[in-house]
C-alpha positions in Angstrom: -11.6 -13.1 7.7 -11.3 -9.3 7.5 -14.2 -7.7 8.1 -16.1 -5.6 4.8 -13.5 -2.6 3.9 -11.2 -3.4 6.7 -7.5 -3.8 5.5 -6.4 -7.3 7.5 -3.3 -7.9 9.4 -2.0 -10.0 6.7 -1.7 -6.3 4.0 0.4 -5.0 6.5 2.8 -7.8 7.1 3.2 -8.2 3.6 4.0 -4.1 3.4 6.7 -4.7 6.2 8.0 -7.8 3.5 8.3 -5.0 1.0 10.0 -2.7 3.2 13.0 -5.1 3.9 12.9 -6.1 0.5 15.7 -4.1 0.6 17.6 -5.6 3.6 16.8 -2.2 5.5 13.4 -1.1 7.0 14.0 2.0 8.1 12.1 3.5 10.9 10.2 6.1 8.9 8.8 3.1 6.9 7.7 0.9 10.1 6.1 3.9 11.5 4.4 4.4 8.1 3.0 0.7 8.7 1.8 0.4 11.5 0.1 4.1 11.3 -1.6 3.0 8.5 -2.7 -0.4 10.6 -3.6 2.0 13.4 -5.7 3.8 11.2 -7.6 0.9 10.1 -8.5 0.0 13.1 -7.3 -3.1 14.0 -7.3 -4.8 17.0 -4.1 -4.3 19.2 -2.9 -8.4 19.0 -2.7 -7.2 15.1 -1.1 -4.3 15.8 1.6 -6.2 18.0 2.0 -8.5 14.9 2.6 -6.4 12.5 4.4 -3.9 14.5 6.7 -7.1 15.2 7.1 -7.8 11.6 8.8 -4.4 11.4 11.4 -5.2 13.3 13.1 -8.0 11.6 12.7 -9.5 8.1 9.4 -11.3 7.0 8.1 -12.8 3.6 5.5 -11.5 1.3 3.4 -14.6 2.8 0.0 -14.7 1.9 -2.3 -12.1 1.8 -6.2 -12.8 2.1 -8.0 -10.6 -1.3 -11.5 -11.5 -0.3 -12.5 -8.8 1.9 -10.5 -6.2 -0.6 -12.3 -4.0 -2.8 -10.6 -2.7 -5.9 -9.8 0.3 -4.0 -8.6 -1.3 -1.1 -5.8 -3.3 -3.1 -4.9 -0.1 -4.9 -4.1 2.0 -2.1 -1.9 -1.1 -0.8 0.0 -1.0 -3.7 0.1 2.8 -3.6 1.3 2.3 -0.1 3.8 -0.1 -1.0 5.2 1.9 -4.2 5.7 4.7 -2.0 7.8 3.0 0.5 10.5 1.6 -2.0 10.7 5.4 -3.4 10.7 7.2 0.1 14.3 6.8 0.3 15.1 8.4 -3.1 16.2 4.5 -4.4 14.5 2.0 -5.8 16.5 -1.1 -5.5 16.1 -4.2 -7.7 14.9 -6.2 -5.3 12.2 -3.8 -3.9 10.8 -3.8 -7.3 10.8 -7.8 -7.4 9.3 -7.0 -4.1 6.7 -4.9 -5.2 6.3 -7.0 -8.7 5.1 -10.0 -5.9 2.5 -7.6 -3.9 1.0 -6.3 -7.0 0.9 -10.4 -8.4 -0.4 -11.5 -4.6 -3.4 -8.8 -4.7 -3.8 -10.0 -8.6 -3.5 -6.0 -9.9 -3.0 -5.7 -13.6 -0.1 -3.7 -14.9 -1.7 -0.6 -16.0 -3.7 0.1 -12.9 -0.3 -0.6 -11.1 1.1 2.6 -13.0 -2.0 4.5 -12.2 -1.2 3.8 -8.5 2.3 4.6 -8.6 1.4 7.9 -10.5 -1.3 8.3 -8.0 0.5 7.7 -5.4 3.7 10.3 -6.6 1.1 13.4 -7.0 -0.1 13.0 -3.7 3.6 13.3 -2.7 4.3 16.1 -4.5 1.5 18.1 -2.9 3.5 18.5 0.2 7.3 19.2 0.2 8.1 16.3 2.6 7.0 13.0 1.7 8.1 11.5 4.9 5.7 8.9 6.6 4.8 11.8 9.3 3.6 14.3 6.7 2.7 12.1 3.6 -1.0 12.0 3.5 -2.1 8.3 3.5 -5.9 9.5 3.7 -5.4 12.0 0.5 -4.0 9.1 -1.3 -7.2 6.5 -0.5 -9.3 9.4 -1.8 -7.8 10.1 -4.5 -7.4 6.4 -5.5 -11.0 6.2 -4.9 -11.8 9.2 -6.8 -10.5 8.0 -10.5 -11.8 4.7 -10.2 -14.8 6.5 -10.1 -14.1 8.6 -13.2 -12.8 5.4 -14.7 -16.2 3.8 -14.1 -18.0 6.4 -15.2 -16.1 6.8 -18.4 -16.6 3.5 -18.9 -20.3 3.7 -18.9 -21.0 6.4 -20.8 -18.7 4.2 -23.7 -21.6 1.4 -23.6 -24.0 4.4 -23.6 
C-alpha cells in the first residue's frame, strides 16, 4: 500500500494508459509522468515501472484509492485532463479514457469539471502549457485551495 499522501505507482501507470489512449504518447506527456512520479517520491523500481509503461501501450488497470485523499484523486484527474488537451485535441477515445480514470478513482461529475476548469486556469497562467513549464505544484495547490473554500462554504450553510 501507498504510504499516507503518497501518490502510488499504480496513478501513474494508469496516467500513462490515458496518454495512449490516443494510440500516441508523446514524449512531452511521458516526461510529464514520470516528473510528476519523481516528484512524489517514489522509489526508483517504481520509477522504472512507470517510466516503462510510457514507452509502449498499457491499460487503465487498477488503481489502489485507499491511500488517496480527495485532493490527491483530484489532482490525478487534473493531471490526466490536461494531458488529453496538451496537444490541442481531445480525441474520443481519450475522453473514454479519461471517463474510466475519473470512474476508477470514483470522482463524481461535477468535481470532475471543477478539475478540468482547475486544471485549464493553471494553464493559462503561463503561455506555454508544455509539461516543462506547466506547473504541476500550482495545480495541487490550487486543487487543494477550493476544496477548502468548498468545505468551508459548506459549513457555514449548516451554521
Amino acid at each position: 500500500m501507498a504510504e499516507a499522501g503518497k501518490l502510488g505507482r499504480d496513478v501513474f501507470v494508469a496516467l500513462a494508459a490515458v496518454g495512449w489512449a490516443d494510440g500516441n504518447l508523446d514524449a512531452e506527456e511521458a516526461d510529464a509522468i514520470v516528473r510528476t512520479a519523481v516528484e512524489e517520491g517514489l522509489e526508483l523500481d517504481a520509477i522504472t515501472e512507470i517510466e516503462n509503461a510510457t514507452k509502449s501501450p498499457v491499460d487503465l488497470g487498477e488503481i489502489d484509492r485507499r491511500a488517496l485523499s480527495k485532493e490527491d484523486r483530484l489532482f490525478v484527474y487534473a493531471v490526466a485532463s490536461w494531458m488529453t488537451w496538451l496537444d490541442g485535441e481531445v480525441t474520443d477515445s481519450e475522453t473514454e479514457a479519461l471517463g474510466k480514470l475519473g470512474d476508477a478513482l470514483k470522482i463524481p461529475n461535477k468535481p470532475r469539471e471543477h478539475a478540468d476548469s482547475i486544471m485549464r486556469e493553471v494553464a493559462y497562467q503561463s503561455e506555454d502549457i508544455r509539461p516543462a513549464r506547466y506547473d504541476l505544484r500550482a495545480l495541487r495547490a490550487l486543487i487543494t485551495e477550493r476544496l477548502k473554500d468548498a468545505q468551508q462554504a459548506r459549513a457555514k450553510e449548516t451554521d
